[in-house]
C-alpha positions as a Markdown table, in Angstrom:
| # | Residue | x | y | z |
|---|---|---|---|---|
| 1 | Unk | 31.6 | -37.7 | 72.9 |
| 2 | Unk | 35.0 | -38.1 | 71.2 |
| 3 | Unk | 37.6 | -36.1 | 71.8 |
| 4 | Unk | 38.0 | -34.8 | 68.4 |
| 5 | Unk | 34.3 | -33.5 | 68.6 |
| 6 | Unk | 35.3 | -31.8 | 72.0 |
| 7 | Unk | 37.9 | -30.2 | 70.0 |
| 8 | Unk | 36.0 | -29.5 | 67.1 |
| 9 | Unk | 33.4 | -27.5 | 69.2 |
| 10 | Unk | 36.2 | -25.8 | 72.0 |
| 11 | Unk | 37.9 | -24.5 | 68.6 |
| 12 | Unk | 34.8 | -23.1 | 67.1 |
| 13 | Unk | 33.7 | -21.0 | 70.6 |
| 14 | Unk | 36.9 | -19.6 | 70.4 |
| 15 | Unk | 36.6 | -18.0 | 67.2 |
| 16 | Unk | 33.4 | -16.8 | 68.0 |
| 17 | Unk | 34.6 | -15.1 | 71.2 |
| 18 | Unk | 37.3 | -13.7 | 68.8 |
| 19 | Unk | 35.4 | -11.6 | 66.7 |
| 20 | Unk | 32.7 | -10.9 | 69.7 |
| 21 | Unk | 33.2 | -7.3 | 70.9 |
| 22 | Unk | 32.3 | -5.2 | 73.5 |
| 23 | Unk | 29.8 | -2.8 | 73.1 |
| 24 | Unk | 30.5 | 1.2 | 73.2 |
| 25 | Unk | 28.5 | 3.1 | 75.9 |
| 26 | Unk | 25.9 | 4.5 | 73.7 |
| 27 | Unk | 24.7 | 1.3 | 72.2 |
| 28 | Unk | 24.8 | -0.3 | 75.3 |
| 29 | Unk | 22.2 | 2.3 | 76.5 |
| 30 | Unk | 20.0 | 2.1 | 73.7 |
| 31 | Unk | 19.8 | -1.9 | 74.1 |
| 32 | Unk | 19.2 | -1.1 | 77.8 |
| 33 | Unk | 16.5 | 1.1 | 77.2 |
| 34 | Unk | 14.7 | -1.1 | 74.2 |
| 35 | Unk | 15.1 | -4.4 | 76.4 |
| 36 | Unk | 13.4 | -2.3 | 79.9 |
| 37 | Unk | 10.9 | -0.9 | 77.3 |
| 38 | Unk | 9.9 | -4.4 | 75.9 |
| 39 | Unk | 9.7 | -5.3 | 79.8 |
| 40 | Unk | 7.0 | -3.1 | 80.5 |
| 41 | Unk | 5.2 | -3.3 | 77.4 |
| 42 | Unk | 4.9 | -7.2 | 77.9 |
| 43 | Unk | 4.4 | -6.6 | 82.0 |
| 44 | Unk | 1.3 | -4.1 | 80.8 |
| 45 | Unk | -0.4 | -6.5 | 78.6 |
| 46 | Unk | -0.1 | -9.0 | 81.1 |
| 47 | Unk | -1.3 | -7.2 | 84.1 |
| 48 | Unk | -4.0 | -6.0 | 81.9 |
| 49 | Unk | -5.4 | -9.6 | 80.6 |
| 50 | Unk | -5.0 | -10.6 | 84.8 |
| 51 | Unk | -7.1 | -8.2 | 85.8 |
| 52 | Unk | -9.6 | -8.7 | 82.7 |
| 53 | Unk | -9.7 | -12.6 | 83.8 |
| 54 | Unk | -10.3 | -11.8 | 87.5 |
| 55 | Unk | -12.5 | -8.6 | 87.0 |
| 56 | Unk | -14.9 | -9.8 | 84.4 |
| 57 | Unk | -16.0 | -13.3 | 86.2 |
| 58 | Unk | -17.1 | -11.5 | 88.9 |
| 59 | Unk | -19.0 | -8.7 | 87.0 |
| 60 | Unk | -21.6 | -11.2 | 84.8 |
């Protein structure tokens, strides 16, 4: 890489960090609880097709 490309890409992550912010309280909250939901949902339907896959063999 040249050092102009370095520079190129340093300068545009800083002006991305610039006009990042920090999120309030509340909306941190609600993307806590929305992310933990999606958790579960995704940790449900898996547990649920593993025990589909390792009950249903053994039933036929």
């Amino acid at each position: 890489m040249k050092i102009e490309d370095i520079s190129k890409k340093s300068k545009e992550y800083i002006r991305i960090l610039k006009l990042a912010k920090r999120p309030k309280r509340e909306e941190f909250f609600k993307i806590s609880k929305i992310a933990g939901a999606a958790m579960a949902l995704i940790g449900t339907i898996g547990f649920s097709i593993y025990l589909l896959m390792t009950v249903l063999p053994k039933g036929l």
